[in-house]
C-alpha positions, -999 to 999 in steps of 0.1 A, spaced: -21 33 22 -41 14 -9 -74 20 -16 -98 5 -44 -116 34 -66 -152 12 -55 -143 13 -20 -180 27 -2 -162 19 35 -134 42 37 -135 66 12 -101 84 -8 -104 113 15 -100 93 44 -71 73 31 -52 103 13 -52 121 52 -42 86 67 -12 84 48 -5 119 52 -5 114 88 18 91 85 56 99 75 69 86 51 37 69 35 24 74 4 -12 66 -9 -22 44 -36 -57 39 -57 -64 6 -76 -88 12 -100 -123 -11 -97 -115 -23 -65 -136 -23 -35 -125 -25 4 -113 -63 -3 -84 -51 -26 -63 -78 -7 -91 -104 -21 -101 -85 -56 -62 -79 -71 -40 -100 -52 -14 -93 -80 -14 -56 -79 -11 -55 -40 17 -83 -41 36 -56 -68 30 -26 -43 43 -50 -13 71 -61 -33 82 -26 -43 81 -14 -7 99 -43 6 129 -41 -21 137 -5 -5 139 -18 31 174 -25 46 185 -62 49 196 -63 90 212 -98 76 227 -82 49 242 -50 67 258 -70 99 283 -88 69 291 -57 56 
């Protein structure tokens, strides 16, 4: 769960008990970003992606195995 530290929609409260509903999640603040963090640091949500993507399972790669 990523939230911006200028976010006035959903607040860090709301987002840290979000991701603690969920298992497994973790929560993430990006510093000077609003609700648009998608819009407003493209490059640090692409990282975060990135990181959560390299530690899901390849399906292609585990049926060659």
């Amino acid at each position: 769960v990523i939230c911006g530290t200028r976010d006035v929609i959903t607040t860090h409260a709301e987002n840290e008990a979000i991701a603690e509903a969920i298992p497994g999640a973790r929560f993430v603040s990006i510093a000077g970003a609003g609700h648009m963090v998608i819009w407003e640091r493209p490059d640090t949500l692409a990282g975060l992606v990135e990181r959560v993507a390299d530690r899901v399972p390849d399906p292609d790669r585990a049926r060659a195995s």
